[in-house]
C-alpha positions as semicolon CSV with decimal commas, in nm:
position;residue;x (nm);y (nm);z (nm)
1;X;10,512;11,457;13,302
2;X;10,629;11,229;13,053
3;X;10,534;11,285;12,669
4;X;10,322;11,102;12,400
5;X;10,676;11,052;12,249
6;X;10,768;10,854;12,588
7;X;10,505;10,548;12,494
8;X;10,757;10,271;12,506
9;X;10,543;10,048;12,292
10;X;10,676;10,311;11,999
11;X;10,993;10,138;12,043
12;X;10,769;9,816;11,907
13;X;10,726;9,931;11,598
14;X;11,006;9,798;11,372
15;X;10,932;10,072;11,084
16;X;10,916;10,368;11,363
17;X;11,183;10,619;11,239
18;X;11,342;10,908;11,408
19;X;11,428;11,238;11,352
20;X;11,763;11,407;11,456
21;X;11,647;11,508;11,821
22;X;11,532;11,138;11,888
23;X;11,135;11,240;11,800
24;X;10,907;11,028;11,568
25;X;10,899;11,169;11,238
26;X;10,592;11,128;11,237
27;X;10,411;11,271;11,523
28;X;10,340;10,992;11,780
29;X;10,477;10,733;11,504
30;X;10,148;10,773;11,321
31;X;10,034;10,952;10,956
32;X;9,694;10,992;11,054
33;X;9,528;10,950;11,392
34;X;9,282;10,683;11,262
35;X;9,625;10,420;11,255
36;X;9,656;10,441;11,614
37;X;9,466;10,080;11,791
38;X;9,628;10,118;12,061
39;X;9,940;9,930;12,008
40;X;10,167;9,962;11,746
41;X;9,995;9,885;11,398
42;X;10,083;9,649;11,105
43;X;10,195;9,819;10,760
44;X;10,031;9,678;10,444
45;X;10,269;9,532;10,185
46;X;10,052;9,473;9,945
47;X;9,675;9,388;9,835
48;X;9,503;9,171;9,594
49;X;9,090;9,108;9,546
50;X;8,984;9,143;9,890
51;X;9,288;9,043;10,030
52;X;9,580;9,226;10,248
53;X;9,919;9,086;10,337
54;X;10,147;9,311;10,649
55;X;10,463;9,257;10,727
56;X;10,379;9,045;10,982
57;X;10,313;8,796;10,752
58;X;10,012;8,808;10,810
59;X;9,697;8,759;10,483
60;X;9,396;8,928;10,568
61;X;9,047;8,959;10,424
62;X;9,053;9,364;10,374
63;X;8,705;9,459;10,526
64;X;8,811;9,784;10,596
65;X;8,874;9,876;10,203
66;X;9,093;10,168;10,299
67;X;8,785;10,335;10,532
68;X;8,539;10,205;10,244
69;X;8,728;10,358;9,930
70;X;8,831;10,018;9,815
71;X;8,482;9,921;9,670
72;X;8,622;9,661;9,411
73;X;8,948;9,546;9,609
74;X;9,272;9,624;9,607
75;X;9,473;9,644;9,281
76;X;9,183;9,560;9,041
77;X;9,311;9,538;8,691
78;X;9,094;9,738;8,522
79;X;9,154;10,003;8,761
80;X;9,555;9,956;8,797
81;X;9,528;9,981;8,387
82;X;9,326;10,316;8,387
83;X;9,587;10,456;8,602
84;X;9,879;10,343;8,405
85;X;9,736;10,421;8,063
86;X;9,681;10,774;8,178
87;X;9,993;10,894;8,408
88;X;10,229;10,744;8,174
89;X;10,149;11,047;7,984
90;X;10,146;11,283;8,264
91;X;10,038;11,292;8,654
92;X;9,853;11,664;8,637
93;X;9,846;11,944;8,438
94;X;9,748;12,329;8,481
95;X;9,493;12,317;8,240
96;X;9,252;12,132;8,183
97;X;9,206;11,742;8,074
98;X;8,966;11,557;7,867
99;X;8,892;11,243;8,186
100;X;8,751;11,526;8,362
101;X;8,455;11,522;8,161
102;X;8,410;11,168;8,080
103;X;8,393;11,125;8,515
104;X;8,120;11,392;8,509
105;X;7,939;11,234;8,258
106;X;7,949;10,893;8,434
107;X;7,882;11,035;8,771
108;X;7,539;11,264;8,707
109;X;7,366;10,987;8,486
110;X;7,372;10,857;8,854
111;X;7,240;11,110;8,989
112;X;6,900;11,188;8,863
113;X;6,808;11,581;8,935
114;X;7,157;11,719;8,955
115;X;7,292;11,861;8,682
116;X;7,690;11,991;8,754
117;X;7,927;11,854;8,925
118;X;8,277;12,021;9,051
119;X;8,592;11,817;9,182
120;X;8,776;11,872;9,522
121;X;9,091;11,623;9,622
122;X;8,879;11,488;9,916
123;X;8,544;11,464;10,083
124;X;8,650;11,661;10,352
125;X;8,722;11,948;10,102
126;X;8,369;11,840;9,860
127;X;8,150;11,929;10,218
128;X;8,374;12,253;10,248
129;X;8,300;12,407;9,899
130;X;7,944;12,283;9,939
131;X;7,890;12,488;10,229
132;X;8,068;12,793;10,105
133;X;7,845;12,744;9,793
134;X;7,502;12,739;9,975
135;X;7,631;13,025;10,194
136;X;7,697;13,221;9,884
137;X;7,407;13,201;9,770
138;X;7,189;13,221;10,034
139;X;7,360;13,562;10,171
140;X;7,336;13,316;10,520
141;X;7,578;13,196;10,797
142;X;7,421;12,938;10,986
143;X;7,441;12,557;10,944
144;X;7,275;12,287;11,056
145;X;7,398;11,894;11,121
146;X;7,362;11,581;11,370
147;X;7,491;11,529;11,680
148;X;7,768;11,291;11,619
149;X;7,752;11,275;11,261
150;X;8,082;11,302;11,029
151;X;8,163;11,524;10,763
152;X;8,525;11,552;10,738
153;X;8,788;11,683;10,948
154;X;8,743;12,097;10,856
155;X;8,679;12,341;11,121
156;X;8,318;12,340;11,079
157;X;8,281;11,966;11,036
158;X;8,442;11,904;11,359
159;X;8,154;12,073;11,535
160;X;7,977;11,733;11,562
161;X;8,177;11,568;11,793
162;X;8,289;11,649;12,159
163;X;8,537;11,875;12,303
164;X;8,806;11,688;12,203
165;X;8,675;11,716;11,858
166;X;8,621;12,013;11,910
167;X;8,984;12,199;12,029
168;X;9,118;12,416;11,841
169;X;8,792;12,505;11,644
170;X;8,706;12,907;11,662
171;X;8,415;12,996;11,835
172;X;8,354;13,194;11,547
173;X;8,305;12,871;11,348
174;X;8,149;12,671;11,583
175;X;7,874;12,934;11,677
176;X;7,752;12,931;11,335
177;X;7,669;12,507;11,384
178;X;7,315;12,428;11,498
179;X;7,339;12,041;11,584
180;X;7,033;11,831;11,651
181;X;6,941;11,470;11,702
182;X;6,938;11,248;11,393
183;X;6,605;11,132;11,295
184;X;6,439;11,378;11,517
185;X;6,270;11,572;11,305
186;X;6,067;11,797;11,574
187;X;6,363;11,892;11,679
188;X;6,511;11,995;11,336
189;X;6,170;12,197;11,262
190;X;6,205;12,399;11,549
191;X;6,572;12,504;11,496
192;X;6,461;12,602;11,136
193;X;6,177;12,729;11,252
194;X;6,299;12,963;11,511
195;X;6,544;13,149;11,305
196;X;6,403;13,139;10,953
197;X;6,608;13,377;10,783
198;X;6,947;13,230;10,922
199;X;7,051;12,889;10,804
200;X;7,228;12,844;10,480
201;X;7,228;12,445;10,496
202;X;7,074;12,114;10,631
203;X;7,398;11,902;10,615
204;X;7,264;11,498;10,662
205;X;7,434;11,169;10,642
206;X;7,187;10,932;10,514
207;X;7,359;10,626;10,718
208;X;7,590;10,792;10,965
209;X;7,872;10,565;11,115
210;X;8,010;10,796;11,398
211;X;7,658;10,836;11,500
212;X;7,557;10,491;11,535
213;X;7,484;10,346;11,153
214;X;7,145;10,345;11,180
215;X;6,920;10,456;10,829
216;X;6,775;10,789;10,831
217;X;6,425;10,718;10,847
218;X;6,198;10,841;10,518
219;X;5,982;11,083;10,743
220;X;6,331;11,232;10,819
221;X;6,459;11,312;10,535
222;X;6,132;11,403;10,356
223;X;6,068;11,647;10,645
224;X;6,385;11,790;10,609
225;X;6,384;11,811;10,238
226;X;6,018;11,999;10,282
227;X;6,184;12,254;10,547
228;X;6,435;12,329;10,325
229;X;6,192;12,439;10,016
230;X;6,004;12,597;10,260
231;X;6,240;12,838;10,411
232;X;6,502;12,878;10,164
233;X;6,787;12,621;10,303
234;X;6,988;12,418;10,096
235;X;6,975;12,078;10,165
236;X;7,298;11,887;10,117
237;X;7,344;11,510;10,158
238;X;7,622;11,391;10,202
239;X;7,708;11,035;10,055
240;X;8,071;11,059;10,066
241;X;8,044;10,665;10,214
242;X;7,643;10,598;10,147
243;X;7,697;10,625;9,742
244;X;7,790;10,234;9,740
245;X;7,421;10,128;9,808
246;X;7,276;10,221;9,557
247;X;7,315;10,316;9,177
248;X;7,171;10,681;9,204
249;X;7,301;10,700;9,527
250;X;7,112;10,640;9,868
251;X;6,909;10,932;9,918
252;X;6,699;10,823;9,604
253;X;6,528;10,572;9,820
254;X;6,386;10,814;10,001
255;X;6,202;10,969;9,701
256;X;6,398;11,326;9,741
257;X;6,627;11,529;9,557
258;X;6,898;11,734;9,730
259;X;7,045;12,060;9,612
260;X;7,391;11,941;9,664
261;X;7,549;11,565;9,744
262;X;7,891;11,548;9,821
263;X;8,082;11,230;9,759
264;X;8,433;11,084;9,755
265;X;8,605;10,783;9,809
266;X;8,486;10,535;9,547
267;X;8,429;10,753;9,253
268;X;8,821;10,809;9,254
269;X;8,900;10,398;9,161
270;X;9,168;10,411;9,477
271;X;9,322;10,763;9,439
272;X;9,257;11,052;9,583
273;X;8,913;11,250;9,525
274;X;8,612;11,462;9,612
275;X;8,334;11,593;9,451
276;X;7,989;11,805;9,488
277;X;7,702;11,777;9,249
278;X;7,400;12,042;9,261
279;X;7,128;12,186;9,069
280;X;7,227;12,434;8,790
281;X;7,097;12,741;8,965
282;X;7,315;12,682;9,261
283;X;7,634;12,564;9,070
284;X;7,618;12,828;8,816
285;X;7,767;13,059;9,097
286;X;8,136;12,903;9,041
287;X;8,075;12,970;8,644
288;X;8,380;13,203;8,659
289;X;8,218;13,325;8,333
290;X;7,984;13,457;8,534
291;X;7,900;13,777;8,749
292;X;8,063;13,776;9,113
293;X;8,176;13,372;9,066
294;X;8,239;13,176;9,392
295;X;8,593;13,116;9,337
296;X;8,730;12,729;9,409
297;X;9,043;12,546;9,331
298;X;9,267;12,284;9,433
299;X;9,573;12,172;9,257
300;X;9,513;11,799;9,203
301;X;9,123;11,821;9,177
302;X;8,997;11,666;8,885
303;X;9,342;11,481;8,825
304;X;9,330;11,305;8,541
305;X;9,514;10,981;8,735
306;X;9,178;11,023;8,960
307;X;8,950;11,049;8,695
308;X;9,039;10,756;8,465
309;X;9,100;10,522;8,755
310;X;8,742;10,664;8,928
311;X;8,546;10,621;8,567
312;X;8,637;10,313;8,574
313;X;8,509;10,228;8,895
314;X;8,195;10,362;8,813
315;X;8,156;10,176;8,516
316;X;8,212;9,817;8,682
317;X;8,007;9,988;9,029
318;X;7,681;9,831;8,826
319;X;7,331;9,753;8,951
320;X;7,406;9,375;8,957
321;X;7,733;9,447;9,147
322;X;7,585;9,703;9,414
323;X;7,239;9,475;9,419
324;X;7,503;9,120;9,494
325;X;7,728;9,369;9,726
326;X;7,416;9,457;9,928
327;X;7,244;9,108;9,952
328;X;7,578;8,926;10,050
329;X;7,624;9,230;10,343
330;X;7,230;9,217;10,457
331;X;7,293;8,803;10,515
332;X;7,567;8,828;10,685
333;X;7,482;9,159;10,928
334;X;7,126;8,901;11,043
335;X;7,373;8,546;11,064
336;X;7,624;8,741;11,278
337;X;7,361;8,934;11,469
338;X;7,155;8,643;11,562
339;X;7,508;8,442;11,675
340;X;7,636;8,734;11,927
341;X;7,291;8,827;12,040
342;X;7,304;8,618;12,350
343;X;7,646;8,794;12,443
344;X;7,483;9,136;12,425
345;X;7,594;9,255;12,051
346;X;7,400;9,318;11,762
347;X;7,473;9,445;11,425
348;X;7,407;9,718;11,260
349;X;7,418;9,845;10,913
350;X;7,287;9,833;10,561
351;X;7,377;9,654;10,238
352;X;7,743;9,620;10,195
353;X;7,812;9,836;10,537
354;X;7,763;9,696;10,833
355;X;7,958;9,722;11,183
356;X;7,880;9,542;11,531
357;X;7,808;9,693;11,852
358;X;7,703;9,590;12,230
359;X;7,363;9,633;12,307
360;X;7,231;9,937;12,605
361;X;7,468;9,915;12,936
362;X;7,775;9,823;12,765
363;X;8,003;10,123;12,660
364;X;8,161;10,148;12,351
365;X;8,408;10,294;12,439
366;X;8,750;10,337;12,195
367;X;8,939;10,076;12,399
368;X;8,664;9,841;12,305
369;X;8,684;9,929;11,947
370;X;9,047;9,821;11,932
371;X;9,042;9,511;12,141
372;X;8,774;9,383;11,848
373;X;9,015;9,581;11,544
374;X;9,281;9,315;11,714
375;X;9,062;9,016;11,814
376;X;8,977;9,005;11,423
377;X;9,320;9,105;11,308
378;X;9,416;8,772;11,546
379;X;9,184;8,572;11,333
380;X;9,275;8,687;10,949
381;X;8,989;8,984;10,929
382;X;9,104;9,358;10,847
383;X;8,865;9,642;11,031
384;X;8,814;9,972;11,039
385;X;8,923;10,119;11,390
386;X;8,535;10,182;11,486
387;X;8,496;9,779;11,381
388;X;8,313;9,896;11,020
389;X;8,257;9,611;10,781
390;X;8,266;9,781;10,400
391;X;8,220;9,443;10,168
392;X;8,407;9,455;9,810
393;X;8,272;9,359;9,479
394;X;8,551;9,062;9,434
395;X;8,399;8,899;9,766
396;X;8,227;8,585;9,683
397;X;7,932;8,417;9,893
398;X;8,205;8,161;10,060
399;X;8,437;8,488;10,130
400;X;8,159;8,650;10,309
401;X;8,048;8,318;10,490
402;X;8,444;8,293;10,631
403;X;8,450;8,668;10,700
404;X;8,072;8,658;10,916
405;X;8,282;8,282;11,092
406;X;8,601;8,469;11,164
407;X;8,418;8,846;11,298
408;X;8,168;8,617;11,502
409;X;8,447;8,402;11,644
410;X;8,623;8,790;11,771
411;X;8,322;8,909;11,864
412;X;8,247;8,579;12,099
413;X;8,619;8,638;12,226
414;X;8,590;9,063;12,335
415;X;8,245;8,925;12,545
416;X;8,388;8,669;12,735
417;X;8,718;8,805;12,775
């Protein structure tokens, strides 16, 4: 049986280096399994604005932002000069530093009701602690999330997906995960319901992408916050991606406070970062000042290279630029959607995220994904694998206008072909 290492397209890929035995270095020739399109990738080179150059030559309008994290463009001044100013002096330390703070400052006056905040190096690692946290406290094992949804790549996130998800996940771990349909809230009362005394957390994406990106819908998430009062559950929202549409967040559209919101991406200005805000009385069990702390650590967290670069972020992340962000996304998500209806897609999304899809009886299916990732590539437009659209604050109205030209143009091309 021949190997993943026998894939002769490999042999494509003119960066593709090999180890000593004749094996990728890296395993399949890829860093991270959300590279792979199905053919070997282009490399970046460099960015600018909202703009990418690979070394194919080739200039593209960067709509995948580095899987969203990108929200004002690659290499943005301000942020290129927070970074410099600060690592010049020193990378990371073992104690602590003084950006720290001035983040957490700038982060909860975003987030009204939530009053600590503790770093992590990802949001994969923010959801972990969070969940450790509300089982602390609680004294209670059992979680609950969506079908589908995504939460990072730990053990217990990957309970979402499917089996392949799914390998190499204890069953240990994975019998501890409730899942239920999103936006089915009968369905989420009776798994609370019938085991009262057993769930630590409600874990909810407020705009899932792996699920579908479609909103949570208000009598969702107010039913869930009210289950969670009611029977003890910590409710934790994670807006690792969904912090971009709004100023306080998205989950303050909904008229609800969560115990604990996870985020990432953004609030590190390009480098690497994770965090977890909560109320006081759940937080103040990692006070290691305190009695029996929750112990949690992480040698980069709280970097002070992250925490410059993601203050500044947050401080040019204002309304006007999330409000413009939003308003240029919304108009182009209905212009494209009413140009590929008639080939059975629509578009879905909200704000400054949005992501097409074919309509009932058409599977979309991964090779799909990637014929669209490379139908756009063909025509100047960078993608996320799963074909997500995250806009950047540089983006003008004309930038927008080419981008919604170019993506309808692919889109009109994976239908008929």
């Amino acid at each position: 049986m021949a190997s993943n290492n026998d894939n002769h397209s490999l042999n494509q890929d003119p960066q593709l280096r090999r180890g000593s035995k004749g094996f990728p270095l890296l395993p399949g020739g890829y860093g991270r399994s959300t590279y792979y399109l199905g053919a070997p990738t282009p490399y970046a080179v460099r960015g600018e604005g909202y703009k990418v150059w690979d070394d194919r030559g080739r200039e593209l309008i960067d709509a995948n932002n580095n899987f969203t994290t990108l929200i004002h463009g690659n290499a943005h001044p301000a942020l290129v000069e927070a970074a410099s100013r600060v690592i010049k002096n020193g990378s990371c330390w073992g104690i602590p530093n003084k950006q720290e703070w001035e983040h957490a400052e700038l982060l909860l006056a975003r987030l009204p009701g939530l009053d600590q905040v503790r770093y992590t190096n990802s949001g994969t690692e923010a959801v972990m602690t969070a969940v450790r946290v509300a089982r602390g406290v609680t004294g209670r094992d059992g979680i609950i999330m969506m079908q589908n949804g995504y939460h990072g790549s730990s053990d217990l996130a990957l309970c979402t997906g499917g089996p392949q998800y799914r390998r190499g996940v204890p069953a240990g771990v994975s019998n501890d995960v409730t899942l239920v349909a999103f936006n089915d809230l009968a369905a989420l009362e009776e798994a609370v319901a019938a085991r009262p005394d057993y769930f630590a957390a409600i874990i909810i994406d407020v705009l899932p992408n792996r699920a579908g990106l479609i909103a949570a819908t208000p009598e969702f998430i107010k039913g869930a916050r009210a289950l969670a009062s009611r029977y003890g559950v910590v409710l934790i929202i994670d807006e690792v991606i969904s912090l971009r549409l709004g100023f306080n967040g998205a989950c303050t559209e909904y008229g609800i406070t969560p115990d604990l919101l996870t985020t990432g991406k953004l609030i590190g200005g390009g480098f690497p970062v994770g965090a977890f805000a909560g109320r006081e009385e759940l937080m103040r069990h990692l006070d290691p000042t305190g009695p029996s702390p929750l112990p949690q650590a992480g040698t980069f967290s709280g970097n002070p290279v992250s925490m410059a670069a993601g203050a500044e972020s947050l401080r040019l992340l204002t309304p006007d630029a999330i409000g413009s962000m939003n308003a240029l996304g919304d108009e182009a998500r209905l212009a494209i959607a009413d140009r590929v209806d008639a080939l059975g897609w629509e578009v879905r999304g909200k704000g400054s995220l949005f992501r097409p899809f074919p309509k009932t009886g058409i599977a979309y299916t991964t090779e799909l994904q990637h014929r669209l990732w490379w139908a756009a590539y063909d025509r100047g437009v960078l993608l996320s694998p799963a074909n997500l659209i995250a806009l950047s604050s540089p983006m003008t109205q004309a930038v927008v206008n080419d981008l919604a030209d170019r993506l309808t143009d692919a889109i009109s091309f994976v239908a008929n072909n």
